[in-house]
Z-matrix of the N, CA and C atoms (Angstrom, degrees):
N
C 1 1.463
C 2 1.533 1 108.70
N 3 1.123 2 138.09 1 154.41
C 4 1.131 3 174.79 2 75.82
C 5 1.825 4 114.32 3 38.96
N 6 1.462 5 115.75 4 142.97
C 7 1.415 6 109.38 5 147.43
C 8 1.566 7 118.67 6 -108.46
N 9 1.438 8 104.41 7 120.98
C 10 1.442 9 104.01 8 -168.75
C 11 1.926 10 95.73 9 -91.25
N 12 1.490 11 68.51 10 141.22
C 13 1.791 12 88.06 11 177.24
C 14 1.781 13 108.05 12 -116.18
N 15 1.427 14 101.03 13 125.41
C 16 1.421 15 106.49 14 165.49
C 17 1.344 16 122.16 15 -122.97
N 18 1.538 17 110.57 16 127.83
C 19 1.641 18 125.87 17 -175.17
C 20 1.769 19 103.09 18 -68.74
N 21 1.371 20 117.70 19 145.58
C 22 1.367 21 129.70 20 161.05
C 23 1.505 22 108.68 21 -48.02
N 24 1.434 23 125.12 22 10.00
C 25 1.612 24 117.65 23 179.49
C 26 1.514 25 89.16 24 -118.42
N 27 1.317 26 136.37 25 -32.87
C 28 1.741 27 135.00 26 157.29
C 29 1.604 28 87.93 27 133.95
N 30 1.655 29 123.16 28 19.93
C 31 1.491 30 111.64 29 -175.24
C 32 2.082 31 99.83 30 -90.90
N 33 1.550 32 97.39 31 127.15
C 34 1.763 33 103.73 32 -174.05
C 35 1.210 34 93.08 33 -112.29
N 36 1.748 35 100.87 34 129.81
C 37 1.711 36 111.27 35 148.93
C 38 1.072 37 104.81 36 -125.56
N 39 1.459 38 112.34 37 167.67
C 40 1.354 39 128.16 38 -162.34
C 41 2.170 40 96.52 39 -107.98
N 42 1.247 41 108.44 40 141.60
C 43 1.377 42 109.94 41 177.83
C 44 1.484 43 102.56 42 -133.74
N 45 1.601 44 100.60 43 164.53
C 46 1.654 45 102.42 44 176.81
C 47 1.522 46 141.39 45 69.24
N 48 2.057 47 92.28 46 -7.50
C 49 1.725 48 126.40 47 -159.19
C 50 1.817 49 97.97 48 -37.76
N 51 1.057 50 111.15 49 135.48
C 52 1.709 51 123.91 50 176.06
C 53 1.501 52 109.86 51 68.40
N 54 1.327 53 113.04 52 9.59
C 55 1.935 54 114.73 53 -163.12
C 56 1.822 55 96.10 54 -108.49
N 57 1.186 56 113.65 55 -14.59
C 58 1.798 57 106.42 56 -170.72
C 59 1.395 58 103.29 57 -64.77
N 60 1.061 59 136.96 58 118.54
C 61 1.422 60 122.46 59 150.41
C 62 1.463 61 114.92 60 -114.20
N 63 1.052 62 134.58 61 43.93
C 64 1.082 63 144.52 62 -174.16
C 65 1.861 64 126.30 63 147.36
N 66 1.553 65 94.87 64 132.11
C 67 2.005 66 103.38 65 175.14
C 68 1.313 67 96.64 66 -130.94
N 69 1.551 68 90.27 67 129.47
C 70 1.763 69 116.68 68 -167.53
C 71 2.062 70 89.80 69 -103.10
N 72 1.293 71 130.88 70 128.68
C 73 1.219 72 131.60 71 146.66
C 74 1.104 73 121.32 72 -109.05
N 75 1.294 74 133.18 73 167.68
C 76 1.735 75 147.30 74 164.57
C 77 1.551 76 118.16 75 146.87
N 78 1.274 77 108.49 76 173.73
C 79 1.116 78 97.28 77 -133.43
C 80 2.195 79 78.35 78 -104.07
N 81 1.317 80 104.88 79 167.51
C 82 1.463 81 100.54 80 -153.73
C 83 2.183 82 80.81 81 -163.19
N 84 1.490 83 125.60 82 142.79
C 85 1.277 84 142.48 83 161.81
C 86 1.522 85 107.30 84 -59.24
N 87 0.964 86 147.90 85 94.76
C 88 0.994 87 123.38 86 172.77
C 89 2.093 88 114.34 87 -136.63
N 90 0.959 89 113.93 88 158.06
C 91 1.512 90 118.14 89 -160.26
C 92 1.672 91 108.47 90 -68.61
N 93 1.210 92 118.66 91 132.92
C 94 1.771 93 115.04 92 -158.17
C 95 1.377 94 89.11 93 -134.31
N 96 1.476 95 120.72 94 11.35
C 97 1.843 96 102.08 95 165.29
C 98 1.332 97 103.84 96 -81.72
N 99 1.542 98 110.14 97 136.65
C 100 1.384 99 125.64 98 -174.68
C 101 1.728 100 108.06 99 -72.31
N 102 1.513 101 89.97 100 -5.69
C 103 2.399 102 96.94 101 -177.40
C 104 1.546 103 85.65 102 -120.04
N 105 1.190 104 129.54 103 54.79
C 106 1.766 105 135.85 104 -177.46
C 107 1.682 106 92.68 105 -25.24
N 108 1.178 107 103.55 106 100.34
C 109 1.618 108 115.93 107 -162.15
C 110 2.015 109 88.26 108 -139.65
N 111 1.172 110 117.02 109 -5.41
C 112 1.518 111 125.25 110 149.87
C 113 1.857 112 97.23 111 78.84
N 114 1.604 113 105.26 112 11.10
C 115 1.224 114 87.86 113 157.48
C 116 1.852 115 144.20 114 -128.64
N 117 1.535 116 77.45 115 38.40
C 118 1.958 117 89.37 116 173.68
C 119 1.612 118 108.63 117 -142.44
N 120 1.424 119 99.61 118 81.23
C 121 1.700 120 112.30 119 173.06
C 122 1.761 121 92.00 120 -77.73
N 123 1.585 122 88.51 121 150.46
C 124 1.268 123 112.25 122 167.46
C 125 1.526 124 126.25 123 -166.36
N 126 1.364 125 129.21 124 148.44
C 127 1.379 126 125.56 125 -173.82
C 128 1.340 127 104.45 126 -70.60
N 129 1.339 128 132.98 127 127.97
C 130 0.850 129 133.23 128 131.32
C 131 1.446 130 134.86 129 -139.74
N 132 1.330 131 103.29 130 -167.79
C 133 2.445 132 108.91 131 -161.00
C 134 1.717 133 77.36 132 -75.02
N 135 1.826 134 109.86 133 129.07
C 136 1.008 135 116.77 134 -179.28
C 137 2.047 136 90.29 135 -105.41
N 138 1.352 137 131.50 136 149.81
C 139 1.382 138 129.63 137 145.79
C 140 1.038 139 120.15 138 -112.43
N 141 1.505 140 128.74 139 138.57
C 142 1.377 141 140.54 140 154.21
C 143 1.606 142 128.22 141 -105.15
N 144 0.491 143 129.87 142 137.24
C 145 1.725 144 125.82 143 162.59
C 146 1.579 145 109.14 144 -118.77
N 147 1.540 146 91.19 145 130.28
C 148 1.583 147 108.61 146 178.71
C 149 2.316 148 102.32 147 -83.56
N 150 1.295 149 106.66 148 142.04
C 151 1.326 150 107.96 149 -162.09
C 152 1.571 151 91.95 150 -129.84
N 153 1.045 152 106.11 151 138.33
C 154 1.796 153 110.64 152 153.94
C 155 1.130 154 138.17 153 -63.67
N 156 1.165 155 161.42 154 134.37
C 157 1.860 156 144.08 155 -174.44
C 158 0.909 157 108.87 156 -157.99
N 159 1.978 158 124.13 157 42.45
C 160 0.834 159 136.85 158 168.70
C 161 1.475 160 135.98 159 49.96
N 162 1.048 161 130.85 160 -173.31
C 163 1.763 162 126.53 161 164.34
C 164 1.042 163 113.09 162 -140.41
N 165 1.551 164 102.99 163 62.80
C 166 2.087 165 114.36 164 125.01
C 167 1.768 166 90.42 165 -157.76
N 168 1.206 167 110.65 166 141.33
C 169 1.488 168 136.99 167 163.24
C 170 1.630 169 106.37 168 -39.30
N 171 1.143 170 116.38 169 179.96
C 172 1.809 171 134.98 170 160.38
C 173 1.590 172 86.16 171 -52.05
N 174 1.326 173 133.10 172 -90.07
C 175 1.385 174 129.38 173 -154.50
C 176 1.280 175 107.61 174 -90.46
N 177 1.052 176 109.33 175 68.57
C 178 1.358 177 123.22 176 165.05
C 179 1.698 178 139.92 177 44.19
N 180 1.298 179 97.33 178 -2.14
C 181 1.817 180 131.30 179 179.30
C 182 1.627 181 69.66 180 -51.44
N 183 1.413 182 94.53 181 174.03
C 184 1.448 183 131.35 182 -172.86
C 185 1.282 184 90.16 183 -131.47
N 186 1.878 185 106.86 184 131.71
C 187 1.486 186 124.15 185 169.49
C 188 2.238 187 110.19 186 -88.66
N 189 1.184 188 81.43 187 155.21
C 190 1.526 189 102.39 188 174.65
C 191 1.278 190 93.44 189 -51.80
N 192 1.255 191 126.44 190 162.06
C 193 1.537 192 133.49 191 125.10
C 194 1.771 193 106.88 192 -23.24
N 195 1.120 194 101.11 193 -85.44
C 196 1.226 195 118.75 194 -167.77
C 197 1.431 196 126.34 195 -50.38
N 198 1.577 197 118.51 196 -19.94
C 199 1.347 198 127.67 197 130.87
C 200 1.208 199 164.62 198 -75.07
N 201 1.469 200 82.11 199 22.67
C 202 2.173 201 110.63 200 -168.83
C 203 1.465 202 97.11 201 -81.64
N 204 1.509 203 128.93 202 -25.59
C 205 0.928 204 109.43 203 -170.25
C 206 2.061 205 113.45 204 -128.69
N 207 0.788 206 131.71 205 130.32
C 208 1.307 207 129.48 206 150.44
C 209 1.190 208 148.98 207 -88.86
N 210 1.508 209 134.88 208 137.28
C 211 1.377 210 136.45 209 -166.20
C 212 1.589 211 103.75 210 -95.83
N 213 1.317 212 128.99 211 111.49
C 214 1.492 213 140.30 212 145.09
C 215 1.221 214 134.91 213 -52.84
N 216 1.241 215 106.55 214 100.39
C 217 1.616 216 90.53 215 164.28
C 218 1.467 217 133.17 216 -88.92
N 219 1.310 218 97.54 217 135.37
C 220 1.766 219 106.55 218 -166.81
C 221 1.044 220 105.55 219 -126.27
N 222 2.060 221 135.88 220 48.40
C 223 1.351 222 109.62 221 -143.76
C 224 1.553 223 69.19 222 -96.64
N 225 1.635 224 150.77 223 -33.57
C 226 1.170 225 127.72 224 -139.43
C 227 1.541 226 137.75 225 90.79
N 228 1.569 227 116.93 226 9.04
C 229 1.330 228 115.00 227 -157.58
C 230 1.344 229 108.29 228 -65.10
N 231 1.697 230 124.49 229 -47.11
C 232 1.123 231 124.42 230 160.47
C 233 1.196 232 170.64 231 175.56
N 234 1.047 233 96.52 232 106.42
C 235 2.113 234 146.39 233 148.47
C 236 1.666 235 98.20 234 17.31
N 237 1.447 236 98.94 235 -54.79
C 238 1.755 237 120.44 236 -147.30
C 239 2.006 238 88.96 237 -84.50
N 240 1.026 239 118.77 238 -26.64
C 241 1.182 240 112.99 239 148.88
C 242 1.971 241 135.53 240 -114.23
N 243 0.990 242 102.49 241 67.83
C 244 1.487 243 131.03 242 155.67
C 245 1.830 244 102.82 243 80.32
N 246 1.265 245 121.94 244 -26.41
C 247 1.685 246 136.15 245 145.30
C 248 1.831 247 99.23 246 7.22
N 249 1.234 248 145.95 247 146.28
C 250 1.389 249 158.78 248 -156.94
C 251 2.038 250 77.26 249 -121.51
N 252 1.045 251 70.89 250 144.22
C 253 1.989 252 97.75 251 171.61
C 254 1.081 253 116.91 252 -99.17
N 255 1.087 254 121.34 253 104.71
C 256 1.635 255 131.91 254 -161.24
C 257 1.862 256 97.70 255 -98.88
N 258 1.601 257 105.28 256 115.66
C 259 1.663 258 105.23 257 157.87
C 260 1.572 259 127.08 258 -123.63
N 261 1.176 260 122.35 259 95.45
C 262 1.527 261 125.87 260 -178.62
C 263 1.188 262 105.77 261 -64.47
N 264 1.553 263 118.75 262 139.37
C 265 0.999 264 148.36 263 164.73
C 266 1.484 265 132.61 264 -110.05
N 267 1.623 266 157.20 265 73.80
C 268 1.253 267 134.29 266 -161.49
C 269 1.395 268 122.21 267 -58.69
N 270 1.060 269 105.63 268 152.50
C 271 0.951 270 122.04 269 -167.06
C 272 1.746 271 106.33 270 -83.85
N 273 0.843 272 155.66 271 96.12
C 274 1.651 273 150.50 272 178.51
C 275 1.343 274 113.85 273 -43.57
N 276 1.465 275 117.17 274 -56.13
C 277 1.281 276 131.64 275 -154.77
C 278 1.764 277 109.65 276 -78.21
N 279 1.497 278 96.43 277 -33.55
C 280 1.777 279 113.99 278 164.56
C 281 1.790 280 112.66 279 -2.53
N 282 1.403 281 73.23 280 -93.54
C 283 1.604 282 96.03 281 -171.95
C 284 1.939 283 115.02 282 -56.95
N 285 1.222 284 110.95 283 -15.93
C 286 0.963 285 112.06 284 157.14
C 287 1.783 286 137.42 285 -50.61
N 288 1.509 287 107.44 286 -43.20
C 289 1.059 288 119.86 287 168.97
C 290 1.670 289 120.81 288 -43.14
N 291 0.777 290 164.66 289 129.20
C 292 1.401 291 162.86 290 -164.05
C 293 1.606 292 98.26 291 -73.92
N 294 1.499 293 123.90 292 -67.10
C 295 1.521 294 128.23 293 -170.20
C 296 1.680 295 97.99 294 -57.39
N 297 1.169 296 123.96 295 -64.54
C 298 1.920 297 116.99 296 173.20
C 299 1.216 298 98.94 297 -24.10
N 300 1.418 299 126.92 298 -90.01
C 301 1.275 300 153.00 299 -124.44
C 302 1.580 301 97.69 300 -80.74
N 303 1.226 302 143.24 301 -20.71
C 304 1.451 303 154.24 302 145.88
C 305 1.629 304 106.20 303 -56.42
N 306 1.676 305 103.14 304 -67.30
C 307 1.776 306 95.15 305 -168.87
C 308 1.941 307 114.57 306 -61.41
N 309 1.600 308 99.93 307 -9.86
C 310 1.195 309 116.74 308 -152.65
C 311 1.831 310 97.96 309 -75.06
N 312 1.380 311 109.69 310 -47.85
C 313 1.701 312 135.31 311 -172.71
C 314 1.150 313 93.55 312 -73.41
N 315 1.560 314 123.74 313 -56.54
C 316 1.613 315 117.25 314 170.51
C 317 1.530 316 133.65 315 -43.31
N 318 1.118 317 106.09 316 -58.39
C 319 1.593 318 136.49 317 164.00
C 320 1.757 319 102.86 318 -40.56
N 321 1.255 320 105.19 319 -65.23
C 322 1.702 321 93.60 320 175.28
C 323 1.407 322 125.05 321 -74.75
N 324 1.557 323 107.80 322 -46.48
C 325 1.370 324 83.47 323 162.67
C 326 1.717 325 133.36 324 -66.90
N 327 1.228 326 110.47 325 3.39
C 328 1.730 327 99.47 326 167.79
C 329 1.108 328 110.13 327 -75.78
N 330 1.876 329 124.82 328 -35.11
C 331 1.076 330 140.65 329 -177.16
C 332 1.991 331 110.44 330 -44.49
N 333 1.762 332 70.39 331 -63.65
C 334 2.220 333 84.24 332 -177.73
C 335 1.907 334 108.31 333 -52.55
N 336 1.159 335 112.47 334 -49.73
C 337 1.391 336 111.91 335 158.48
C 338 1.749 337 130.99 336 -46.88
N 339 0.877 338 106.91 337 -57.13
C 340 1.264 339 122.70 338 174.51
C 341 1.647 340 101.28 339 -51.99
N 342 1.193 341 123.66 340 -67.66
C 343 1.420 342 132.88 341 178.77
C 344 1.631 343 111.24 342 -49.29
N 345 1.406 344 105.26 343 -48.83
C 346 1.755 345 112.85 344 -173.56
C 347 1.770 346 90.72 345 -78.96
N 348 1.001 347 121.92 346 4.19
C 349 1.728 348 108.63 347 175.04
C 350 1.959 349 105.52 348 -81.41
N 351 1.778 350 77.65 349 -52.85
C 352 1.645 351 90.84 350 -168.94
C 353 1.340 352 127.41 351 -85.15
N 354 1.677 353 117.23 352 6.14
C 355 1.251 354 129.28 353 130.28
C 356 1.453 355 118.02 354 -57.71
N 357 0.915 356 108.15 355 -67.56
C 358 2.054 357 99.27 356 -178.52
C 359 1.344 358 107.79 357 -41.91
N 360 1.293 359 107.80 358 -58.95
C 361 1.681 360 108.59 359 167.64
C 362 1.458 361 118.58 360 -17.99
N 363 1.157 362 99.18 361 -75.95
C 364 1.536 363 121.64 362 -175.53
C 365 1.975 364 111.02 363 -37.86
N 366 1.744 365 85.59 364 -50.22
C 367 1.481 366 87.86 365 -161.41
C 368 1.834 367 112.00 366 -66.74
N 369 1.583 368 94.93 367 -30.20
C 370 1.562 369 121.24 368 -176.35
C 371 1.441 370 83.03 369 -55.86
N 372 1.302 371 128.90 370 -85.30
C 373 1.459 372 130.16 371 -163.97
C 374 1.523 373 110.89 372 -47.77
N 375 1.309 374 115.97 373 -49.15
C 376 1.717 375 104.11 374 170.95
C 377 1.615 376 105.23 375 -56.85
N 378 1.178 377 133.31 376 -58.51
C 379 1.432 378 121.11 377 -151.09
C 380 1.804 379 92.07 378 -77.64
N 381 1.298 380 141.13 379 -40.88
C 382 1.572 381 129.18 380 145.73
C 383 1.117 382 105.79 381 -8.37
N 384 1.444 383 114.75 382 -87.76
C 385 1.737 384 120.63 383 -168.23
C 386 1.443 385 128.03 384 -51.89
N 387 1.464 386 100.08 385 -12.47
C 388 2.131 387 104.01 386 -177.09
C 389 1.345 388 93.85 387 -105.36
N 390 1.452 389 121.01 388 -26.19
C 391 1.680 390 106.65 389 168.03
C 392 1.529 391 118.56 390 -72.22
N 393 1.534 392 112.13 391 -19.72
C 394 1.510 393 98.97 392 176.90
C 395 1.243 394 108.58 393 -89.35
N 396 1.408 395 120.45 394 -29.68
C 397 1.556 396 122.83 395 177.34
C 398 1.642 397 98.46 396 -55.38
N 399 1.555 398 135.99 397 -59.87
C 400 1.425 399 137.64 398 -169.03
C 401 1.387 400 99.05 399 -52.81
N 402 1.304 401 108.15 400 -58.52
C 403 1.655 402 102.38 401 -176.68
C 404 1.223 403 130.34 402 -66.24
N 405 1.233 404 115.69 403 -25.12
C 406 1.800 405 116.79 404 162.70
C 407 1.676 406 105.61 405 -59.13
N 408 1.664 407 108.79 406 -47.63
C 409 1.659 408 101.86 407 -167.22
C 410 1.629 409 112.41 408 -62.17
N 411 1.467 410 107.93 409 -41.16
C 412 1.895 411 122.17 410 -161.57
C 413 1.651 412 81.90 411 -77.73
N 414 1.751 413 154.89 412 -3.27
C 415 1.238 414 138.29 413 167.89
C 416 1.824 415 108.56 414 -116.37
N 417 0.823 416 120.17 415 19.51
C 418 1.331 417 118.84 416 177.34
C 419 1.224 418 105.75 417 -100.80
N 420 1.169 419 110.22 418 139.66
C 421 1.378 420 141.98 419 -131.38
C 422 1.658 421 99.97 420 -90.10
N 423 1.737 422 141.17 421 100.59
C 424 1.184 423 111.70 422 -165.06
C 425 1.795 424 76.72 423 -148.61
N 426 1.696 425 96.28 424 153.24
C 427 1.379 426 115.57 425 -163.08
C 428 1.745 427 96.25 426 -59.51
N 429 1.651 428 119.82 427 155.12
C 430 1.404 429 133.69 428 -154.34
C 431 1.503 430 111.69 429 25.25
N 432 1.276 431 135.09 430 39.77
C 433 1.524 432 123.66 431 143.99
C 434 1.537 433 98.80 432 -103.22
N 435 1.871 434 80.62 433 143.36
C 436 1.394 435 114.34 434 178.68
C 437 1.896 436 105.88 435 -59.99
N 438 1.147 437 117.46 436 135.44
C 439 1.457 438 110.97 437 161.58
C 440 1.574 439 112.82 438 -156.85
N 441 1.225 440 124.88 439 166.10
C 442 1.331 441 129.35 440 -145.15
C 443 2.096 442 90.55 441 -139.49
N 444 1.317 443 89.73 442 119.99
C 445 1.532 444 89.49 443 163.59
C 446 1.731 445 127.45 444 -68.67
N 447 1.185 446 120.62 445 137.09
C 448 1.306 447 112.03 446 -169.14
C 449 1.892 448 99.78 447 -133.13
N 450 1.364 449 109.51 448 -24.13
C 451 1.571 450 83.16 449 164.86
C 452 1.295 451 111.79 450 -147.00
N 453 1.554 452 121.67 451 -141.56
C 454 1.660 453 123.59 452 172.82
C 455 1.775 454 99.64 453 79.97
N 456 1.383 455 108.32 454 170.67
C 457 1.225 456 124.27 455 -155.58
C 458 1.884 457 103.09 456 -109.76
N 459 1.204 458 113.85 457 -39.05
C 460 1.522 459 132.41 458 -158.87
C 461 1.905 460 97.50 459 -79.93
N 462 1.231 461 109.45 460 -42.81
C 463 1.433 462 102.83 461 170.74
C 464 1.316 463 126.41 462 -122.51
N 465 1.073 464 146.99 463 81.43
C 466 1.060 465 156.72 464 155.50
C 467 1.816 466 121.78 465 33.82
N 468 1.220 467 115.75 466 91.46
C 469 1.514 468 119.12 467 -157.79
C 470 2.197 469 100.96 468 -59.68
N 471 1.275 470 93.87 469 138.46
C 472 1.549 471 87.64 470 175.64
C 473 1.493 472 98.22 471 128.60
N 474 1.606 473 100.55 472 -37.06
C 475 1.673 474 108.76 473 -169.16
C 476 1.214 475 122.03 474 -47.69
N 477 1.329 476 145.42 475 130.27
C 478 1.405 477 132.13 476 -172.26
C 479 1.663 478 102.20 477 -130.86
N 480 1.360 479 132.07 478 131.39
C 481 1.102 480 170.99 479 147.05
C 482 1.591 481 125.11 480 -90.84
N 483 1.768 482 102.51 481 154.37
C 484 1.176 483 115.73 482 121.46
C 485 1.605 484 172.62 483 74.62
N 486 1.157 485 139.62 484 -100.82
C 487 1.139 486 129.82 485 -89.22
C 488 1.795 487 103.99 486 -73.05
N 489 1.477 488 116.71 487 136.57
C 490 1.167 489 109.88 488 177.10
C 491 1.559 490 115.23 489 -124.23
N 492 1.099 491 130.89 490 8.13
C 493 1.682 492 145.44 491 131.24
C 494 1.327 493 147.33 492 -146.39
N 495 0.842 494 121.15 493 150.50
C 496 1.181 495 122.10 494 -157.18
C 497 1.720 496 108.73 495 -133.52
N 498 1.443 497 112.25 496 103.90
C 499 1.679 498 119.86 497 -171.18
C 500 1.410 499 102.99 498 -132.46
N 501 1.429 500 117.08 499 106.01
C 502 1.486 501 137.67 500 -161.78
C 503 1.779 502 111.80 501 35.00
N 504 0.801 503 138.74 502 -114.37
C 505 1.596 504 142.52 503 -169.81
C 506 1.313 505 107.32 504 -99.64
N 507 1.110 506 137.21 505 4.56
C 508 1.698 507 156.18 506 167.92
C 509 1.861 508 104.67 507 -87.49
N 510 1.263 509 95.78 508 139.39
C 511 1.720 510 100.92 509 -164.80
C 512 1.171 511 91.04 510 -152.36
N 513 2.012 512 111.70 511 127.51
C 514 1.130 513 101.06 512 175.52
C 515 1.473 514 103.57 513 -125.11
N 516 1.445 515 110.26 514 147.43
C 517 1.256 516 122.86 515 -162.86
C 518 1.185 517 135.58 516 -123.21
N 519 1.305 518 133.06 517 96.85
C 520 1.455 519 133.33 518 -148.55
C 521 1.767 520 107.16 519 -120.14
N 522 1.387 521 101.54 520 153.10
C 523 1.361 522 95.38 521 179.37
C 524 1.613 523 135.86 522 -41.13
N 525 1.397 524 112.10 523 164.86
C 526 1.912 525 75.92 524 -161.61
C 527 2.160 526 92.57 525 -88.97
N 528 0.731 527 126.13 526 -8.31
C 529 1.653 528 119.92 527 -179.60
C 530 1.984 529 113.24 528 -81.27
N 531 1.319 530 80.71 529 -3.21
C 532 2.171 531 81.69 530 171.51
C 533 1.258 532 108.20 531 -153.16
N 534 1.347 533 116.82 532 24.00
C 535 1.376 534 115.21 533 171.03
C 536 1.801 535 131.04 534 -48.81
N 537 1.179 536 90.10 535 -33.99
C 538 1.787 537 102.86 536 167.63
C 539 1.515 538 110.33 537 -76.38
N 540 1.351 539 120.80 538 -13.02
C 541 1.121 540 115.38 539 170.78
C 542 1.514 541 137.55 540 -43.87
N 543 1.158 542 155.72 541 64.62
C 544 1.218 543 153.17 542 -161.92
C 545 1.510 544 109.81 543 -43.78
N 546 1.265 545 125.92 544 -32.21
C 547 1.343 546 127.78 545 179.40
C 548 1.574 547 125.51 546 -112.68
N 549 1.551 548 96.63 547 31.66
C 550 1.498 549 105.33 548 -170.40
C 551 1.687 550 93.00 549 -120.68
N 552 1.448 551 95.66 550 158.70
C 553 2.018 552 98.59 551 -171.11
C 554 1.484 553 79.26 552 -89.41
N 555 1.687 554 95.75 553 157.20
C 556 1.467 555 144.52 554 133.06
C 557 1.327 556 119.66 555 -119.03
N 558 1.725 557 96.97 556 -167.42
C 559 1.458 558 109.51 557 -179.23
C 560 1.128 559 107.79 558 -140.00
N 561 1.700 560 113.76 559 146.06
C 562 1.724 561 94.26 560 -174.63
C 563 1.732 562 106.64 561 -115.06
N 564 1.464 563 96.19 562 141.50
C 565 1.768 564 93.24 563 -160.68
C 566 1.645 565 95.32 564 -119.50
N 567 1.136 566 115.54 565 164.14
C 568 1.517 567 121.02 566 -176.75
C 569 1.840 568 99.02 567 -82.98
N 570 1.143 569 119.22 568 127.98
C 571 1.611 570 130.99 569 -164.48
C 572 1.466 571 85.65 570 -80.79
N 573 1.471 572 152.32 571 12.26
C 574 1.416 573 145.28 572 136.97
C 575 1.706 574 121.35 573 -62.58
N 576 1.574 575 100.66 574 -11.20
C 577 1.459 576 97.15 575 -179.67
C 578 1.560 577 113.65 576 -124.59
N 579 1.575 578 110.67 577 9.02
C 580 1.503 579 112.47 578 164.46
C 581 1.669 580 110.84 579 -90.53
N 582 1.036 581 97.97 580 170.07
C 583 1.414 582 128.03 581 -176.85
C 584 1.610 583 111.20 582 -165.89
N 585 1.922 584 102.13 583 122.55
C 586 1.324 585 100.38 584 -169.53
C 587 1.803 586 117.90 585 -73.71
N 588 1.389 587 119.64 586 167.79
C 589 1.217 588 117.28 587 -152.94
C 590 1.834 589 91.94 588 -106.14
């Protein structure tokens, strides 16, 4: 079957005829100002229909795998201003075809791949981001933690202290056996070039 499209004047054609092999629903946020001016999100029943488009283009190029098929949107938002009424239908007989029903198993599994890629992704970049978050907290600069200078020009990288104040991005750093000392020297180093010990 077909997605039949109907114009706000009641004129229906049929698109895609024998190509549906699939209508995806659920419900999805998506922006419902009719002047998409980005300020009236709302949930609503989203539709798609998955379509066939064969493997070769209008001019005869040869499609990807991964471009045999396309997703439609038919959710309908809006109709109420002059928008064609989109209704997917699958097609049954589709997948029957031998060439569909090959690009069809292909097509998803590139999908399931594709998806299980950009999960790892994801997770790589989350567990990235909690190691830099841990490592900013375990080196930030806080009165009696030990920390070790590691760069800058003014104090000598290697230096180990300390720390016995701390006044905006300025860190001052005193040996660690008199650090409470009020009348004992330190040095004050920019808390961009410690790292705790």
């Amino acid at each position: 079957m077909p997605i039949k499209v109907t114009t706000d004047t009641g004129t229906v054609t049929l698109t895609h005829v024998d190509r549906v092999v699939a209508v995806r629903s659920h419900e999805e946020v998506r922006n419902t100002s009719d002047t998409l001016d980005y300020t009236d999100f709302r949930t609503v029943r989203s539709t798609y229909a998955v379509v066939y488009q064969g493997r070769t283009r209008e001019d005869g190029t040869p499609r990807e795998p991964i471009e045999r098929f396309a997703i439609v949107d038919c959710t309908n938002l809006w109709t109420h201003r002059g928008q064609p009424h989109r209704e997917p239908v699958v097609d049954e007989h589709a997948l029957e075809d031998p060439e569909i029903a090959a690009d069809y198993a292909a097509w998803r599994s590139l999908l399931r791949d594709k998806a299980e890629k950009a999960h790892k992704e994801r997770q790589l970049r989350e567990e990235e981001r909690r190691r830099q978050v841990e490592e900013r907290r375990r080196n930030r600069p806080e009165r009696g933690k030990q920390m070790r200078v590691v760069s800058g020009r003014k104090v000598k990288p290697g230096t180990e202290g300390t720390v016995a104040a701390v006044i905006g991005d300025r860190v001052l750093l005193k040996d660690d056996a008199v650090w409470q000392d009020r009348n004992a020297d330190g040095v004050w180093v920019a808390a961009r070039h410690l790292r705790a010990r």
